[in-house]
TIVOBA-924444 format. One record per residue (C-alpha): residue in one letter; x, y, z. Coordinates in nm, 2 decimals, padded with zeros to 4 digits. Layout:
% residues N
@r: a; east: X; north: Y; up: Z $
...
This chain:
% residues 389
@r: x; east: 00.54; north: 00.03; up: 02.69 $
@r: x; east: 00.47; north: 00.29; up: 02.43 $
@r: x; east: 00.21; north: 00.17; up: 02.12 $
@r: x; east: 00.38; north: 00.14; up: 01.86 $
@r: x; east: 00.03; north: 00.24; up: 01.72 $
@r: x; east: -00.25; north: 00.34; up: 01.89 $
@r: x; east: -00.58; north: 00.19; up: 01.72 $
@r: x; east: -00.71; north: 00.20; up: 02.10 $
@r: x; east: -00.66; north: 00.61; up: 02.08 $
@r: x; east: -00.82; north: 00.65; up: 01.73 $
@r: x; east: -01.14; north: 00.45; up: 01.87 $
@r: x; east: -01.18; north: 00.65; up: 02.17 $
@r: x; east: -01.18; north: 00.92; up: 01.93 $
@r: x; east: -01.45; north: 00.77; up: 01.75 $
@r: x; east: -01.66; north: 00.70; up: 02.01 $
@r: x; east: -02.01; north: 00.61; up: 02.05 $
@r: x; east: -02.09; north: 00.65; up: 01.66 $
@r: x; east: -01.88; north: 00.39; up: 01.54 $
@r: x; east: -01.99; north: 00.11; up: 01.79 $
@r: x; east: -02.36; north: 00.26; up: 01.66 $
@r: x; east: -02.25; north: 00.17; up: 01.31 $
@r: x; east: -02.12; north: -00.17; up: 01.36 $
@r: x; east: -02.44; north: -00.27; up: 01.57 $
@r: x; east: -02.65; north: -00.10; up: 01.31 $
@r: x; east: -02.50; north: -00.38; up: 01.02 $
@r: x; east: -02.53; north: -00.67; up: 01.34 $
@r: x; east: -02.90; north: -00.62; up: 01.38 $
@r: x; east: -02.95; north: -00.58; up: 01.00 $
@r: x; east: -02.84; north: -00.90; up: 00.94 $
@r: x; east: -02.64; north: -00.75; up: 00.56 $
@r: x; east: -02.37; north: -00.92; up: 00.66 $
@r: x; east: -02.23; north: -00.92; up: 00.31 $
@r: x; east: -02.22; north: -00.66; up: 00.02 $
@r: x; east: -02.51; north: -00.46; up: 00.28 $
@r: x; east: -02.59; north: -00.07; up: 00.18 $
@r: x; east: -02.25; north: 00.01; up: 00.37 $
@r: x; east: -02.08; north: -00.12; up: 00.08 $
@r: x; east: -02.16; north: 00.11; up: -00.17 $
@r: x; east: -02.18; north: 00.43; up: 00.00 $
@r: x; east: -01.87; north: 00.35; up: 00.14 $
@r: x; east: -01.75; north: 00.28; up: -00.24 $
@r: x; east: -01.88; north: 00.64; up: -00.31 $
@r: x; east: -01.67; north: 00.79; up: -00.07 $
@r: x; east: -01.40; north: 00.63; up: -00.08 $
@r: x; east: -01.39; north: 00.72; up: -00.48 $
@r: x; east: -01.42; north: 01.08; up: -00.43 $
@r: x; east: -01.16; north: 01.06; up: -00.13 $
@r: x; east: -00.92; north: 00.94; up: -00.36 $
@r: x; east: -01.01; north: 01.15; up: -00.69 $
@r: x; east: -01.17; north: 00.82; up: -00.84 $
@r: x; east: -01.40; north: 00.76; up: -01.08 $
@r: x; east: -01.48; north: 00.39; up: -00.99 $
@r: x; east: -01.37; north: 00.24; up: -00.62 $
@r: x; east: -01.47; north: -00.10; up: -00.58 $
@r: x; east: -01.41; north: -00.28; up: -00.21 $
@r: x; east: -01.24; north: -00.62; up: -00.17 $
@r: x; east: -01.17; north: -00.89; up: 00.04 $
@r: x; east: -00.81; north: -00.76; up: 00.10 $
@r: x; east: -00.55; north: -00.60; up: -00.05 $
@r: x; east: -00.33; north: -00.90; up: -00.19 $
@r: x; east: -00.67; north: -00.95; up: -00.41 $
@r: x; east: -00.68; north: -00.60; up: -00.48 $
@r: x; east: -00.36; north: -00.65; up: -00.67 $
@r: x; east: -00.45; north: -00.97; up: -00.82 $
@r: x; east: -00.79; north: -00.88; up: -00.91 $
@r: x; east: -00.67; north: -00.60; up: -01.20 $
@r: x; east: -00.39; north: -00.86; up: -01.36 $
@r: x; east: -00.72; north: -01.05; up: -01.38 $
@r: x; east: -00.91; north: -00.81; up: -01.54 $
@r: x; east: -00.64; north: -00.76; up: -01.81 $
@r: x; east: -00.60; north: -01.12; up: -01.85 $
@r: x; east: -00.20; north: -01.12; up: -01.73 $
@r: x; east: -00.07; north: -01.42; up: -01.68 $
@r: x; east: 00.19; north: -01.68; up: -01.78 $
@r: x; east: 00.46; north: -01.59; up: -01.99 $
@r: x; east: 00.41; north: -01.21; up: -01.89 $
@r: x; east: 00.62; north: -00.98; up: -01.70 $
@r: x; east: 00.53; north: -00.75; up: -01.44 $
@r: x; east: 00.82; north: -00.48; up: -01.26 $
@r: x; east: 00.83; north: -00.42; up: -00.93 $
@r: x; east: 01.04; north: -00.37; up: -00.66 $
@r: x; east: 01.21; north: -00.59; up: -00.40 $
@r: x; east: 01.20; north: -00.37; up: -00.05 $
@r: x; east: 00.84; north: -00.45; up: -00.02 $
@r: x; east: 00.63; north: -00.65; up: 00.19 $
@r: x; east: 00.58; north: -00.96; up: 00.01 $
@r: x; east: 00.17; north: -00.93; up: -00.13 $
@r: x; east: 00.33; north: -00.67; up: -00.39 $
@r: x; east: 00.56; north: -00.95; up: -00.57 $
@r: x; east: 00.31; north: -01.25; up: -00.45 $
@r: x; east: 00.02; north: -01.12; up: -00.71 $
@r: x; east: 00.22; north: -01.24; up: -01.01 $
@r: x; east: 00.27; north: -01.60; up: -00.92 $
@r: x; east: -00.11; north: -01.64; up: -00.83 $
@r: x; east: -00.22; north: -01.52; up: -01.16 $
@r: x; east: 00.06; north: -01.75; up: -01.32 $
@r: x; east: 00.29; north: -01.45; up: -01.43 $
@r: x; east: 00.67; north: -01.34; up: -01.34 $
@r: x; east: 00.79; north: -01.07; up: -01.14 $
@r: x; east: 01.08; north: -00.88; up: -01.24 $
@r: x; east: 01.26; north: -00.71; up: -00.92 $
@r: x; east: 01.36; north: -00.36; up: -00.97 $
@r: x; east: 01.59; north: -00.14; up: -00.74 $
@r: x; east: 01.49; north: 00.12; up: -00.54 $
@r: x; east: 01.59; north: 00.51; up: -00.50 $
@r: x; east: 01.83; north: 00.56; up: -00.20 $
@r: x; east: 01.61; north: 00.87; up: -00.05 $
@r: x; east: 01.24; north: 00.74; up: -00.12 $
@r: x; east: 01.33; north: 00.36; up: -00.12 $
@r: x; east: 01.07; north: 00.38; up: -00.36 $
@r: x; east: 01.07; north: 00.22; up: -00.71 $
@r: x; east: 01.37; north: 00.40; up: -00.95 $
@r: x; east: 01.20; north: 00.49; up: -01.32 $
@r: x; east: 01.58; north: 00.48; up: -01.42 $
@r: x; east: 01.64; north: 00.12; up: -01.32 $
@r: x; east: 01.28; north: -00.01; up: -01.44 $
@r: x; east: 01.34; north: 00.16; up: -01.81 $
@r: x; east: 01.67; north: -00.02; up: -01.81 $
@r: x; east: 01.49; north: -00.36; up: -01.64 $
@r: x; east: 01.22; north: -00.34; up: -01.92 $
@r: x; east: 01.53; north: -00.32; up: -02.20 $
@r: x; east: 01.67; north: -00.61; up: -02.04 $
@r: x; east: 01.38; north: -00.83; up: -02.02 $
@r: x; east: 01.23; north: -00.75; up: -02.42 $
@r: x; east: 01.61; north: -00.79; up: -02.51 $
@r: x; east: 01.61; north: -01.16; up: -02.33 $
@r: x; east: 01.33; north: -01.23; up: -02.53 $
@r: x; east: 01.18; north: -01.46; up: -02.24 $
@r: x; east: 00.89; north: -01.31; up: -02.09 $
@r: x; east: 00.67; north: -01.02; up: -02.23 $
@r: x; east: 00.69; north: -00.71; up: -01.98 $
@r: x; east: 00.27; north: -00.62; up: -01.93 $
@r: x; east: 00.26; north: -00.42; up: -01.64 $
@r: x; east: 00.43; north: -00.22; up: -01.35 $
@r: x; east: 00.39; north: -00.20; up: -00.97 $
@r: x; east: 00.49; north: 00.12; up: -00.80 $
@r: x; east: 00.48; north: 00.10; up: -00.44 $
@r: x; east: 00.39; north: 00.39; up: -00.19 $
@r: x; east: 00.65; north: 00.28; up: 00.05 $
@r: x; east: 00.60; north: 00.39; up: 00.38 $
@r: x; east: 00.29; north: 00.62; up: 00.32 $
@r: x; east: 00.48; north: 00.86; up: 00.01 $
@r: x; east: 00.37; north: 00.86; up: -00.32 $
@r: x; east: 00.64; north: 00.76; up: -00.59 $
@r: x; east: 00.78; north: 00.92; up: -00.85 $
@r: x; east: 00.46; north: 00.89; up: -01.08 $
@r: x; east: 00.51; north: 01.15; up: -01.36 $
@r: x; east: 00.84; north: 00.97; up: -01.45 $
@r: x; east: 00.71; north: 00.63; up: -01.38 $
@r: x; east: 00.40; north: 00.70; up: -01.62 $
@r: x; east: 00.65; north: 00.79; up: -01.90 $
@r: x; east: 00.83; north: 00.50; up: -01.83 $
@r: x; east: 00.56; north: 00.28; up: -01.90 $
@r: x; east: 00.36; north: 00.47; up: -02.17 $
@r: x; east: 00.68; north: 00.43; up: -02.39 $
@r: x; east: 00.66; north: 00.08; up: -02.34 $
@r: x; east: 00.30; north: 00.04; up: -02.36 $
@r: x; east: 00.27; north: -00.14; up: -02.03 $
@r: x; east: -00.02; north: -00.06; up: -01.72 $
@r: x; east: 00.06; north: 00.09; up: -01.42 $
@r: x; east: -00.03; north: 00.04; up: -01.08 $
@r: x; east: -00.02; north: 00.24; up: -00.80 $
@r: x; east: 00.03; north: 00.00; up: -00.42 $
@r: x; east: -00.12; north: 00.20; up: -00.22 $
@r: x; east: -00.16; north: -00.02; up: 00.07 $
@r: x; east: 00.08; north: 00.19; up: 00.30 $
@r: x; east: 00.01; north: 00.50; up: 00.13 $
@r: x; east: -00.38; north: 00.58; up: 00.05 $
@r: x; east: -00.40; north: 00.92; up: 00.08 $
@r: x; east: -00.10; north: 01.05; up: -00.06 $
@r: x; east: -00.08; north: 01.30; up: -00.32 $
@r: x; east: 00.18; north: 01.43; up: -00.57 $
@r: x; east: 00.16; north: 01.82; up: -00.62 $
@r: x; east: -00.17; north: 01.74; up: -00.51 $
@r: x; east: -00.31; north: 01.49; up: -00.75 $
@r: x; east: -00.36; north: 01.15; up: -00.60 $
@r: x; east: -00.17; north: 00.85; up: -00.73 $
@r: x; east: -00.44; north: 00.75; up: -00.99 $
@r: x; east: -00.40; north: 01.07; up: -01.17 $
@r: x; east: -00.10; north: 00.88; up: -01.36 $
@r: x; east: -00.19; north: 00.54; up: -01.24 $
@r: x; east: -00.45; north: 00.25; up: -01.46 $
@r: x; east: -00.54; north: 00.14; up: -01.11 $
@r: x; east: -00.46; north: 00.24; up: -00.72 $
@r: x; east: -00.51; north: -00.06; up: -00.45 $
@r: x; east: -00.51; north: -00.03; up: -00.12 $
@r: x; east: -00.52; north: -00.24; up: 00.14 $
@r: x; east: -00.75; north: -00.19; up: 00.52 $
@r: x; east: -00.53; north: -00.38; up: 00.75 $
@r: x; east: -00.59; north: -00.23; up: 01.11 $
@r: x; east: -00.26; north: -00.12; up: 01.12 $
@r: x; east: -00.26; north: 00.09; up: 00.76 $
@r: x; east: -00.35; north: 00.46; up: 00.81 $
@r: x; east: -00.68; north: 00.40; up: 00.67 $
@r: x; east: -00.77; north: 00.07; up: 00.86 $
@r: x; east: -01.04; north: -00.11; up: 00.95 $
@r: x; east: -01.08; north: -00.43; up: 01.22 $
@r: x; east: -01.00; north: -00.72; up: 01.02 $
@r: x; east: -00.88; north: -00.79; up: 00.62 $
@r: x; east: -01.02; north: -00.55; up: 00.35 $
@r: x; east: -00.86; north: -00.36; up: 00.05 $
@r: x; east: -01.00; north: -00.17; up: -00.25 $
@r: x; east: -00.91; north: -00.09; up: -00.57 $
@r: x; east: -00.94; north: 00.21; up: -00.73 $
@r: x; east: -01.00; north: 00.31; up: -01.13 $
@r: x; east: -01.06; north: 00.56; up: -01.43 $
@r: x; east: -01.19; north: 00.29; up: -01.64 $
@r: x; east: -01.55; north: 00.20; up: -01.66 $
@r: x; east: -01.48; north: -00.12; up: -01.82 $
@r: x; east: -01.22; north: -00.23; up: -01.62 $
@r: x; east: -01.44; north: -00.16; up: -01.28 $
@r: x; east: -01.73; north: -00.35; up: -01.46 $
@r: x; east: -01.46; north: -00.63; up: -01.52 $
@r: x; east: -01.34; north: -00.56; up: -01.15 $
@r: x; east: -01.67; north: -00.62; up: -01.00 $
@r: x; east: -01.74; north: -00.95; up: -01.19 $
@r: x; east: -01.43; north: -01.11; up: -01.10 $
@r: x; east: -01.51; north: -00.99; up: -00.72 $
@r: x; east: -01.79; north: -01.24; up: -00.75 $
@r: x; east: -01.66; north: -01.56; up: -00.90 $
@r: x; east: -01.67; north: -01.39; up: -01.25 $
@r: x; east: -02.06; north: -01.32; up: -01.19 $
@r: x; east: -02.24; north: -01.17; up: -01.49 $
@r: x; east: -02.24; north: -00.78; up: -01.46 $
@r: x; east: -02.46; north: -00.54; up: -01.69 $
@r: x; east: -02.21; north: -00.49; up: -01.98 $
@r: x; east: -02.26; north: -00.92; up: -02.00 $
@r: x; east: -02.67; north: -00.90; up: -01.99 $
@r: x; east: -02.66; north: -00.64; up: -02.30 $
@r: x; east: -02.93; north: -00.79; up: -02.52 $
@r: x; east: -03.06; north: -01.10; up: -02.32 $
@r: x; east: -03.27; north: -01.14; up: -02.05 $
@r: x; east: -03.18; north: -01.26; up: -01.70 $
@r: x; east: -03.44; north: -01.24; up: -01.45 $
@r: x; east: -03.21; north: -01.41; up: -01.18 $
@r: x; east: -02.94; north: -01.30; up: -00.89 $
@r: x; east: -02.64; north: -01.22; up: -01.18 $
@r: x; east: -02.40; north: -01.44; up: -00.92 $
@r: x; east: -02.62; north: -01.73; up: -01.07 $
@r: x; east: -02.44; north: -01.66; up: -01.43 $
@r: x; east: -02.08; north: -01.67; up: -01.43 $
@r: x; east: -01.96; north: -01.53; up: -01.72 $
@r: x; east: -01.53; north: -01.55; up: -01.60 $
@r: x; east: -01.32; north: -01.74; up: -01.35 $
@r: x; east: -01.29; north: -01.48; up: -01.05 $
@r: x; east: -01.28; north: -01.53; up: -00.66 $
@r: x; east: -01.46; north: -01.45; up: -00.38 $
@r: x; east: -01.32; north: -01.11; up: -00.26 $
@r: x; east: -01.66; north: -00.94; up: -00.14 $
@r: x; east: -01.57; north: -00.72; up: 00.17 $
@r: x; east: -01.80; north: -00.78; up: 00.49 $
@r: x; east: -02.04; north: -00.47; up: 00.56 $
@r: x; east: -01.92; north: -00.48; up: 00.91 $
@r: x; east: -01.56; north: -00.33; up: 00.81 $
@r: x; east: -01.70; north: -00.08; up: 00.52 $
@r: x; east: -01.92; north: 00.04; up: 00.85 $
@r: x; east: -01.62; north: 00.08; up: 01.00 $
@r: x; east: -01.40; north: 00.30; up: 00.74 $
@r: x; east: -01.71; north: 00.51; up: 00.66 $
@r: x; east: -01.63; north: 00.63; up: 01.02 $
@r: x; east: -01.28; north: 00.66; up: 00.96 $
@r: x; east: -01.28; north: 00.82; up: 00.67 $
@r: x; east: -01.46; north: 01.12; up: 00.83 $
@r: x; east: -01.14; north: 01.18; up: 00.99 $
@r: x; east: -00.88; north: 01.04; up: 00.80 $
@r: x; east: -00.78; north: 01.39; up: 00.64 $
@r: x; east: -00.74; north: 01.51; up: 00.98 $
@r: x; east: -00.53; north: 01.20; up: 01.04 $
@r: x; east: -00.31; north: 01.26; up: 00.78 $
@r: x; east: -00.26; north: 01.61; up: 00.90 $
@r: x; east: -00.14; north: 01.52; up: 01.23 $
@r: x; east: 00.09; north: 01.25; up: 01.10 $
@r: x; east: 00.32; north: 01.50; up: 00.92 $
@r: x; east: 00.31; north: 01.71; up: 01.24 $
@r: x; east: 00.48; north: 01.42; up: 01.39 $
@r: x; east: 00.69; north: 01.33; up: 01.14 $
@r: x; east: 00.81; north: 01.68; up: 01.07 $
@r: x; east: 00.90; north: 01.71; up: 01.45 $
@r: x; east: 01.12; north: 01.37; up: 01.43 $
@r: x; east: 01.31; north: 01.53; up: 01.13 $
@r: x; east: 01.33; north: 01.84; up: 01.32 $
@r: x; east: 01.53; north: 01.64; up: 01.66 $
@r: x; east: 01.67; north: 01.33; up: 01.48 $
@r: x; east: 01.82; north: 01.50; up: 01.12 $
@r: x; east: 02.11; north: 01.55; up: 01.30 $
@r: x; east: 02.19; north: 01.19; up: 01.50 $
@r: x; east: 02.04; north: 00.94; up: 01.24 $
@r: x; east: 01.94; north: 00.98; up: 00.88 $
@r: x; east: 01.58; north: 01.10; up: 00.86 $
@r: x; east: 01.33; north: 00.99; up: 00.58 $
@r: x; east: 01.30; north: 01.21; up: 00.26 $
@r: x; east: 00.99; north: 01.28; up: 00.07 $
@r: x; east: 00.97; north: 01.33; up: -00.31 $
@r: x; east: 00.94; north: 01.70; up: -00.37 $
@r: x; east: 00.56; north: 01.78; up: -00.41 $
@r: x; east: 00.48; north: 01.46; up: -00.23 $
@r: x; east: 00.25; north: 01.49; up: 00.09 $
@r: x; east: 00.28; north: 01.12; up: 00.28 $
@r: x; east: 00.05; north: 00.93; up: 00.53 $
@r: x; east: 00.32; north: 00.83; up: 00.70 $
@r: x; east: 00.24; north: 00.46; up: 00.76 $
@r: x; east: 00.52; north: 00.42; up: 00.89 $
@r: x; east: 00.87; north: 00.67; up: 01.01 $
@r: x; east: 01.16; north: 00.46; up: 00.89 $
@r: x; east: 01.49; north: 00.61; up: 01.02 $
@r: x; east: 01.87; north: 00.46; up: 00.90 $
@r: x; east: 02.14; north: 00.36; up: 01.08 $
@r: x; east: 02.45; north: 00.17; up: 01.04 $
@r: x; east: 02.41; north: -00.01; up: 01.41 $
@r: x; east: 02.04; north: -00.04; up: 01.37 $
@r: x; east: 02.02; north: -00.36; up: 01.58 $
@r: x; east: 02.21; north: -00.26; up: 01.83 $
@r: x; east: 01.96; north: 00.06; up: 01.85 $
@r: x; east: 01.63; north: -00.13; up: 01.80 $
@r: x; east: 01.79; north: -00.36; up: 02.13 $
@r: x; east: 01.87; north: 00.00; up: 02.36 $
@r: x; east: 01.51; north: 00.12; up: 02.28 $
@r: x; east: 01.36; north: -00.20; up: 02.33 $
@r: x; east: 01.50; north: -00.17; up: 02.72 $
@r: x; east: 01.38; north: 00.22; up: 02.71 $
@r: x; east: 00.99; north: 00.06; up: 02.65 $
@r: x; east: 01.02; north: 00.20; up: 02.29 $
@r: x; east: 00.90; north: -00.06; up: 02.00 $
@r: x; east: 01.04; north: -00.03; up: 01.70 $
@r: x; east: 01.00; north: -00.28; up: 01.35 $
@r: x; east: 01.20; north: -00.29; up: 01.04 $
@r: x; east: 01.03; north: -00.35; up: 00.70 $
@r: x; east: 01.19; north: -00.49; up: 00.52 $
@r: x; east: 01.48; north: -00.69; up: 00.70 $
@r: x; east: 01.51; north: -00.97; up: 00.38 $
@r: x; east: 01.41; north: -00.80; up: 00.05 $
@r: x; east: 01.18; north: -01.05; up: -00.17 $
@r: x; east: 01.42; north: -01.15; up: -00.40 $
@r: x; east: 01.64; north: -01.30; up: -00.16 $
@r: x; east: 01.35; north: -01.49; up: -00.01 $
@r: x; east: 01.31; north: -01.86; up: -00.13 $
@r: x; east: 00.99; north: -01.86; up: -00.34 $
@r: x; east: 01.12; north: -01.56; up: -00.53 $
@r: x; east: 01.47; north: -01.64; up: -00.57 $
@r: x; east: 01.44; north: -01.77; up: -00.94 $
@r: x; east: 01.26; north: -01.45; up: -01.07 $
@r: x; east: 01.44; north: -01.23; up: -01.25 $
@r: x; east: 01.67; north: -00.91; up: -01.12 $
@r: x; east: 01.79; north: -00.72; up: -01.42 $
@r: x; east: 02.12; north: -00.54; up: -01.31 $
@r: x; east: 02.10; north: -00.64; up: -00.95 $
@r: x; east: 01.94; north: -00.43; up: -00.60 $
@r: x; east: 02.21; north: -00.34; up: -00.44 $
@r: x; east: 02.04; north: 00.00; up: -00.29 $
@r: x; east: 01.76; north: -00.25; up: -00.20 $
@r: x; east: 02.05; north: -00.49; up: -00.04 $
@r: x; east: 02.17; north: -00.22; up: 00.16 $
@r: x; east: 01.90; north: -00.07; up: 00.29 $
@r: x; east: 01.76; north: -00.38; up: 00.43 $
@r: x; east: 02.07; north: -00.38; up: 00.68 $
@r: x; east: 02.00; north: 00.00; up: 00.81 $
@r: x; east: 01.63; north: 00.11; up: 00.82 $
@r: x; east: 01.44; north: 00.08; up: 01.16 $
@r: x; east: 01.10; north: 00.21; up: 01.20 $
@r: x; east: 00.94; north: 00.40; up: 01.49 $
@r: x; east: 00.66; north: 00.46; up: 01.67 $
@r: x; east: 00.40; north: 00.65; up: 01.43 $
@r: x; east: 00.03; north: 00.76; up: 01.45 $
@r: x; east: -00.17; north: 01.05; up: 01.48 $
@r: x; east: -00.23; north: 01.02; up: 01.85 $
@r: x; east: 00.18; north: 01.02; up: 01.91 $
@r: x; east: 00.19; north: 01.32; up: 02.17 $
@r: x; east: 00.47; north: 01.55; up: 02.22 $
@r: x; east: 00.56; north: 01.42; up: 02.55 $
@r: x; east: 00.60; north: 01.05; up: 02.47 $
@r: x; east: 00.79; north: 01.15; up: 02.11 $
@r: x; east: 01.02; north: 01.35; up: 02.36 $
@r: x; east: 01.12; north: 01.05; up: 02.52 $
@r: x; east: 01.15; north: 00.81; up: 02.20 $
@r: x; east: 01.38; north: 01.13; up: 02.07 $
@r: x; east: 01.57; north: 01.13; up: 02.38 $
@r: x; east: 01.62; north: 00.72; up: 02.39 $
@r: x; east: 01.77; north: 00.78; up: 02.02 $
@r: x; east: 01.99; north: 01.07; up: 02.06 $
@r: x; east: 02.15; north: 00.96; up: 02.39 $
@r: x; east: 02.23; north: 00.57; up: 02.20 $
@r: x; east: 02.36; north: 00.74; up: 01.92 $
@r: x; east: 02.58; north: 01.04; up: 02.11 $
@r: x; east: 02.70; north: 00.76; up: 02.36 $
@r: x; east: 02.77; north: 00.50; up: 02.03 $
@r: x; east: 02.91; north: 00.77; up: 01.74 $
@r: x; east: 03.25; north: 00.65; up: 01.64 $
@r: x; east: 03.59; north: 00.92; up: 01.79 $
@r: x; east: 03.61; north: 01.11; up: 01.48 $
């Protein structure tokens, strides 16, 4: 069977200095918030053209944890689409606010800054919630359309966010995501392109209050130095609780791990286009290939092809020893806990989608032999399968 990605090919890569690193934080005995923490903050920040990065337990609470920070909550709105994996939407409910499902652009399948200004309209003309923020989604590894997005919400006065959990690392005309963005998340699932082995997420900010906010609520609202301002404290600050906030501390075991990573992670990146640019270059032709937004560079988490007989495809590759997935086969809002949130003007690009997209096997370790056969499997379905014309 061919990985469908292949962590195993990216450790051997990594080799002996990353088991060094994780026994180094073993014998320390720093389980938690250890010296790995911060530099791996540090890096990650200037990785991503941050000011402030601050690591987390995962990257469900990196979306929660900035909703926190600007006190969103019930009786407040927050836009964001439906073909997503179900974390994005999920952070409204846990803070006690709404999401509002917006429809997705046919090429990108990314959020559409025409449908959200028109979604916004809809909700302040309703009268029932007050629209607060917005969640763009870097669907599939590609950055959305952020310059439009940002003047989208900057007319209405709302924060933006940037889900990067599938697509750290992307840029637009080279600017990262947070160059329009309040706040980027991300999330280090093993599987994302920047993974590490178990839960962790970050979240990423311009703001110096907001990360000081960001790294109270971290620590079950603990007091931070903007709180100690003109009193004395001679005590562990987790001791004085100055908020309600969680426990979302990331384990210095998995910050050992991504500071390995990352050393690589450009080069990653680089190779993932390689592949994906030779499945455009064999596939454009049999199946409809993904499109990037012009001036958009993707990770590639994933390579989502479309087809109207995607099921019957995914079935023929399955026999070939090909695995293949499909994100996202029932959009959120069709989903029971989210089917009373509201959908101004409907998803029916969202809808559609759903019924075609199939993803493939994707990482930078893909080599051109085994992409041959995956290719091959494809063409020969589809050629054998294509309708007389």
């Amino acid at each position: 069977m061919i990985p469908f990605i292949d962590l195993a090919a990216q450790r051997a890569r990594l080799g002996q200095p990353l088991e060094d690193a994780i026994l180094k934080v073993v014998r320390s005995g720093a389980y938690i918030m250890g010296p790995e923490i911060a530099r791996f903050e540090a890096e990650l920040a200037a990785f991503g053209q941050a000011p402030h990065a601050l690591s987390c337990g995962s990257g469900t609470e990196a979306l929660v944890l900035p909703l926190m920070a600007w006190e969103i909550g019930p009786g407040d709105a927050v836009f964001c689409p439906s073909f997503t994996f179900a974390a994005t939407a999920e952070a409204m409910p846990l803070v006690g606010a709404s999401p509002v499902f917006v429809d997705v652009l046919p090429d990108t399948y990314n959020i559409d800054p025409a449908r959200l200004d028109a979604a916004i309209a809809a909700v302040i003309a309703e009268g029932k919630l007050t629209p607060r923020a917005v969640i763009a989604v870097d669907l599939f590894g590609q950055p959305a359309d952020y310059a439009a997005l940002k003047a989208v919400t900057d007319r209405y006065g709302l924060k933006l966010i940037s889900d990067s959990a599938q697509g750290f690392g992307c840029t637009l005309r080279g600017d990262h995501p947070l160059h329009w963005a309040d706040v980027t998340t991300t999330s280090f699932f093993p599987a994302k392109p920047l993974g590490c082995y178990g839960d962790g997420g970050a979240v990423l900010s311009k703001d110096a209050r907001v990360h000081d906010l960001l790294v109270s609520l971290r620590v079950h609202g603990q007091a931070v130095a903007s709180d100690l301002e003109g009193r004395t404290f001679d005590h562990d600050p987790k001791y004085l609780n100055m908020r309600v906030g969680m426990n979302s501390r990331m384990d210095t075991i998995q910050a050992a791990v991504l500071l390995q990573k990352l050393t690589i992670f450009a080069d990653e990146i680089a190779a993932r286009n390689r592949v994906a640019a030779r499945y455009a270059e064999h596939l454009g032709d049999v199946v409809r290939v993904p499109s990037v937004i012009d001036g958009g560079v993707s990770v590639w988490a994933q390579y989502v092809i479309e087809t109207h007989d995607r099921d019957g495809l995914a079935a023929h590759l399955r026999g070939e020893g090909v695995p293949t997935a499909v994100y996202y086969p029932v959009p959120l809002h069709q989903q029971a806990p989210y089917r009373r949130y509201p959908q101004p003007g409907g998803l029916p690009v969202t809808e559609a989608a759903a019924g075609k997209v199939l993803a493939l096997p994707m990482h930078a370790y893909l080599e051109p032999e085994t992409q041959d056969r995956i290719v091959a499997a494809i063409r020969n379905y589809v050629k054998r399968n294509r309708p007389p014309s």
